[in-house]
N, C-alpha and C positions, 0 to 999 in steps of 0.2 A: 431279877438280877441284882438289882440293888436296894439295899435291905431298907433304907429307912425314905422311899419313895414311899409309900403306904402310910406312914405316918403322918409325913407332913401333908400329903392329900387328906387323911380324915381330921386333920389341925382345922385344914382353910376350910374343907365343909359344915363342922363344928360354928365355925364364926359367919356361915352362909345361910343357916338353918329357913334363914328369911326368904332366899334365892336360889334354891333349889339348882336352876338351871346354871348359874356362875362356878357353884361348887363344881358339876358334874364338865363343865366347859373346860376347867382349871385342870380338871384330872385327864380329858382328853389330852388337851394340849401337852401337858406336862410328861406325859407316857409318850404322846404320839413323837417328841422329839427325841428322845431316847432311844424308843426301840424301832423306829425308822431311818434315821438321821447319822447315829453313834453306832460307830466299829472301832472293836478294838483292835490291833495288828499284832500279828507278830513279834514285831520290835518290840511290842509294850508302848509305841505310839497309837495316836489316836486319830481317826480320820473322821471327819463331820460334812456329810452331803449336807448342801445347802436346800434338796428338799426335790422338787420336779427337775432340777438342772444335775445332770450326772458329774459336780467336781464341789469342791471345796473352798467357797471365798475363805479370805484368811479373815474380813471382817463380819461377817454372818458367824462360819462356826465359835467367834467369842460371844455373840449375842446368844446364840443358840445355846450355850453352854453356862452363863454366865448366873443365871435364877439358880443353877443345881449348887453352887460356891455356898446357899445357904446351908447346904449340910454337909459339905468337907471337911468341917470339923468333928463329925462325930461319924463320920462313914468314909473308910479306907479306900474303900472300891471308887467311890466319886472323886476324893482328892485324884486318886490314881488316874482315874481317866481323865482330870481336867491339867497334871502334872502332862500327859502322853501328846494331849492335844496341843499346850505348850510348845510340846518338843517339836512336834511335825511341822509348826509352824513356823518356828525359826529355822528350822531347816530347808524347808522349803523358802524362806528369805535368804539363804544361801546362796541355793539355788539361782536366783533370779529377784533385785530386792525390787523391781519394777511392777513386779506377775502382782495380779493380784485376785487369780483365782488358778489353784491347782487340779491335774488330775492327781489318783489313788495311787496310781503308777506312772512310770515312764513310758505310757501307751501313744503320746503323739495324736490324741485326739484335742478337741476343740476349736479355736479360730488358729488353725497354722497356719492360714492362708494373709493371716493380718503381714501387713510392711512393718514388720520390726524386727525384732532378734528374740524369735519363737525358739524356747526347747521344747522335747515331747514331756518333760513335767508339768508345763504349762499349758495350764485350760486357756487363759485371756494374761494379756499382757498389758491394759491400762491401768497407769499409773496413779494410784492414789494414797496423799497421803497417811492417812486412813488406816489402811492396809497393812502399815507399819506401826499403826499407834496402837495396834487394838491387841495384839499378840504380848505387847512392853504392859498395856493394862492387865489383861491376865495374869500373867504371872506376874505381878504384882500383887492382885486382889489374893488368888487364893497365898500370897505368904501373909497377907493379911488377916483374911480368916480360918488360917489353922495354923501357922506360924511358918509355914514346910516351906527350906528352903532348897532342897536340892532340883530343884527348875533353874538355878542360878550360877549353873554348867559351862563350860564351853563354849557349849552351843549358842548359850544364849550370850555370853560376853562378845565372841567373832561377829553374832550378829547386829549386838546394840552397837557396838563400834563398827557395822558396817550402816546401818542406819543413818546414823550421825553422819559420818561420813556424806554419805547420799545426800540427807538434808543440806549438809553444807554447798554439795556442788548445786545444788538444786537452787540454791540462794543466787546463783547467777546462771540460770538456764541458760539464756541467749549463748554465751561464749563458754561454757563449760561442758556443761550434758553432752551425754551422749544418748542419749532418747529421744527416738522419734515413734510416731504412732499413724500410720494409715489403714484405713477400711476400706475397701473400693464396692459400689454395688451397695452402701448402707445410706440410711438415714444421717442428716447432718450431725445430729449429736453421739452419732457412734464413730466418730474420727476427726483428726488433728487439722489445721488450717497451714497453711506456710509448709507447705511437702512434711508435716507430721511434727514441727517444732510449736506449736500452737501459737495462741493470740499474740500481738505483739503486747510490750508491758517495759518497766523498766525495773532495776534495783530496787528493795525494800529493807529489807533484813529477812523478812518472811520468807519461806521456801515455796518454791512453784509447784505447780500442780496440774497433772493433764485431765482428770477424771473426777465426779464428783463420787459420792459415795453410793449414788442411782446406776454409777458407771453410763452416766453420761457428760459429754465435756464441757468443763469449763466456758463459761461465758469469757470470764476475767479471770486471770493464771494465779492471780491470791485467794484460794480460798481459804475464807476467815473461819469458819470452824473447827478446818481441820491443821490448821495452825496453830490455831488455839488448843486442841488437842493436842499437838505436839510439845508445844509447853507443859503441859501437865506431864505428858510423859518421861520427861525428860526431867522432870523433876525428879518422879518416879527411880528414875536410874541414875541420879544421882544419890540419891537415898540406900540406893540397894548396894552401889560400889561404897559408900560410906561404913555403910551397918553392916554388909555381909560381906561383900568379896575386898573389902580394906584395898578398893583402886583410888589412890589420889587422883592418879592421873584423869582415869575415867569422870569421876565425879566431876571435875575442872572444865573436860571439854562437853558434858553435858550441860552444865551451866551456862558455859560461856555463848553457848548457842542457843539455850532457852532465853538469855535476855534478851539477843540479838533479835527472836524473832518476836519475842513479845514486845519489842520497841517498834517491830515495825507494826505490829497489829494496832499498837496505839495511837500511831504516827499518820497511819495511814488510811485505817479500817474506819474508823469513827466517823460515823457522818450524824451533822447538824439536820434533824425533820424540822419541818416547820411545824409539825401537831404535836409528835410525842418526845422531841427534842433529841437531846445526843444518844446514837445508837449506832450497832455495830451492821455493818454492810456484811453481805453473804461475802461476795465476791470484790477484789477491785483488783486494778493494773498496774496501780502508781503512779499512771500517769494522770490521777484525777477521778476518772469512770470508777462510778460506783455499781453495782447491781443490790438492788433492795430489794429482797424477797427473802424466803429458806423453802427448803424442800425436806421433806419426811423423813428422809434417809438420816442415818446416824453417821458421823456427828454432824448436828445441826445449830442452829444459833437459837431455838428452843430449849436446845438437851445442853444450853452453857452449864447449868448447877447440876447436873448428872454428868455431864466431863468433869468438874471437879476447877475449871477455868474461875469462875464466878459464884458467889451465892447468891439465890432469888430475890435479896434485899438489895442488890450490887444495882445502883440508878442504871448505867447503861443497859443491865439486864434487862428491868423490869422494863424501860422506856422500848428498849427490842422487841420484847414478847408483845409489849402492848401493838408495836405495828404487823408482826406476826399477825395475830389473830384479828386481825382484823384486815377487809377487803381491800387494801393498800398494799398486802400480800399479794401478788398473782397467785401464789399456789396456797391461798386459803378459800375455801369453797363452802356456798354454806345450801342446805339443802331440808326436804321435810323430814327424812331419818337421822340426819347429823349435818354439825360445821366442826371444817376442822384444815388440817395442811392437807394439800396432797403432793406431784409432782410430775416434769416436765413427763416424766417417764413409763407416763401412764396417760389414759385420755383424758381429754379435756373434762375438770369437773372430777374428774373422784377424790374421793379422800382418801387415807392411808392409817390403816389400824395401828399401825406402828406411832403414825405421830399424836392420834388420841392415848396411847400408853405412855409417851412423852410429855403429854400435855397433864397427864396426871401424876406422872412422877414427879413433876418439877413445881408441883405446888404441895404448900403443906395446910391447903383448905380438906380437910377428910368427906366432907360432903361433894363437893367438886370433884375427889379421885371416885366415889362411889355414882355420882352424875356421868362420870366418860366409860366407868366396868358398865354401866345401865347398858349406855348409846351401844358400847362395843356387843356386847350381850344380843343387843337386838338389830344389830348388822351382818350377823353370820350367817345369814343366807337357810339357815336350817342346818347349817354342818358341824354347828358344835366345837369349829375352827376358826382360826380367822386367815385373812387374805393380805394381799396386797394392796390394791387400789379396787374401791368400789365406790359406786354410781348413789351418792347421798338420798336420791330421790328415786332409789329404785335399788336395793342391797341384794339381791338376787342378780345382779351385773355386776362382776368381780372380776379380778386380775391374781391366777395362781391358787389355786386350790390347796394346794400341798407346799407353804411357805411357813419351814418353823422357826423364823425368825421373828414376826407376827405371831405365829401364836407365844412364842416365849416374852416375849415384851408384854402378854395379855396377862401372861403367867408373874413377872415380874410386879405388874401393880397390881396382880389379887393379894401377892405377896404382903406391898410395901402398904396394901391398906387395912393387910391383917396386924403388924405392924412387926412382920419379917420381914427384914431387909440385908442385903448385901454388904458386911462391912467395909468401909474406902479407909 
């Protein structure tokens, strides 16, 4: 279907000659998300299953998507389909800028049965930041790498100014929002505390948050990566009303709320370790409580220099990653086939392919990104794919067979170690 997939698969296997098995992995993975995952509509939008779940996260289909940006520039067909999936997704932030996984239609399936304010567009309605940074990343990336700006429509101006907006009231949940979130019949971390308004917390600058990006909730109502994500984006759209759609205005109120929340993440976010010194907290409330850990999920406080927040020489970074990976993490797990992150949202003890593809994005040691392709290589169970969460000490016990967001993140660093990369 699209012409210049064959190429860059016989590129990476060229540079695998040594790994036989990574080459042929790379090409799975890289096919299996395309011609599984991607439909194109009618509209000339684009829809992207998140894989064994029948709907659309809006943060998965840009991950899922994101590796194929390295050939938008010279393949019409892919810009076109990463233009369409764009669309869908601000449009479905339209819709609903809370949802943060849709159906294909207006079929009325998924959790209707959740206490909130369910449409039949909406698969799930927890609310995560997240959700709204990752569609303002995309269309970003690919005007980046092909220069194409017509993503930079309507659609997309109603929706970043509906965003911002959002952000803003979200800056004082307690008395503003109008969101609440309950599950009845679940697990504690699939629903809201206080009849659906979540944990208590006070004023920061930073915007609240119900959901992490495992879609499960919040410990503490600040979470710090995906705030920090929002900075970045926001910068993003300011850049884009500047250089392309000539909005002062716009560019002004994106600013002015990128400082706002990155004052509080400085103000607030920062905790004193006593081992690896100042470093950033996943989570906090402002009223003090920290939560110290991260979880696999994107955005995380390992993926800081892949948000684009920090670079890996940045001291708070590097002192963070150093409590990451190491057993001061709760959700770092170390085992005889691998150590690495995992999360709440999975069993006790596994790890997560996604944050081994993290964990070597985010350094620029080449023997290290070729040390975690090894590990992941020899975790896939025999399938040639990777997973969600698997058992470090036995990788034939996996979580999700059919997750192409895992494999594209595996896809990503065969990429970034042949030394194709995603221009930012």
């Amino acid at each position: 279907m699209y012409k210049s997939l064959n190429g860059l698969i016989d590129r990476v296997k060229e540079n695998f000659k040594d790994d036989v098995k990574i080459g042929e992995m790379f090409e799975k993975c890289f096919l299996n998300t395309i011609n599984t995952t991607v439909k194109r509509m009618d509209d000339n939008t684009t829809y992207v299953l998140t894989g064994d779940i029948p709907a659309m996260w809006l943060r998965d289909s840009v991950c899922q998507i994101r590796p194929y940006l390295v050939l938008a520039n010279e393949d019409k067909e892919i810009a076109d389909m990463i233009e369409g999936l764009v669309e869908r997704q601000f449009r479905y932030i339209l819709v609903d800028p809370y949802a943060n996984a849709f159906n294909e239609i207006s079929n009325g399936k998924g959790h209707q049965t959740d206490l909130t304010d369910m449409k039949p567009d909406v698969w799930e309605r927890k609310y995560e930041i997240d959700s709204l940074c990752f569609p303002i990343q995309l269309s970003y990336l690919l005007y980046k790498n092909t220069g194409r700006t017509t993503q930079f429509n309507n659609t997309f101006k109603d929706a970043v100014n509906k965003i911002i907006d959002l952000w803003k009231v979200e800056q004082n949940h307690e008395d503003n929002s109008p969101y609440t979130f309950e599950r009845l019949d679940c697990r504690q971390l699939d629903t809201l505390a206080r009849s659906g308004k979540g944990p208590v917390h006070k004023e920061t600058g930073m915007t609240w948050c119900g959901f992490r990006p495992s879609d499960d909730a919040c410990t503490y109502s600040y979470l710090v990566p995906s705030n920090m994500f929002a900075v970045v984006v926001l910068d993003y759209i300011s850049e884009i009303a500047i250089e392309i759609l000539e909005d002062k205005e716009l560019a002004k109120k994106a600013k002015l709320l990128r400082d706002e929340i990155n004052e509080g993440i400085q103000k607030f976010a920062v905790y004193n370790h006593a081992r690896v010194g100042k470093m950033y907290a996943y989570e906090v409330d402002g009223l003090g409580n920290y939560n110290l850990m991260d979880d696999a999920n994107l955005p995380s406080l390992l993926a800081i220099p892949y948000l684009g927040y920090a670079d890996t020489t940045d001291e708070k970074y590097v002192n963070t990653r150093n409590f990451i990976l190491s057993t001061e993490n709760s959700e770092f797990h170390i085992g005889k086939y691998a150590s690495g992150v995992g999360s709440p949202h999975t069993p006790e003890g596994y790890i997560w392919h996604i944050s081994l593809a993290m964990q070597g994005l985010t350094t620029n040691d080449l023997s290290k990104k070729r040390e975690l392709l090894e590990i992941m290589k020899n975790t896939d169970a025999g399938t040639y794919l990777m997973h969600e969460g698997f058992n470090p000490n036995d990788p034939s016990k996996f979580t999700r067979d059919w997750f192409s967001w895992a494999n594209m993140m595996f896809c990503e660093l065969v990429l970034d170690y042949c030394g194709i990369k995603v221009k930012k």
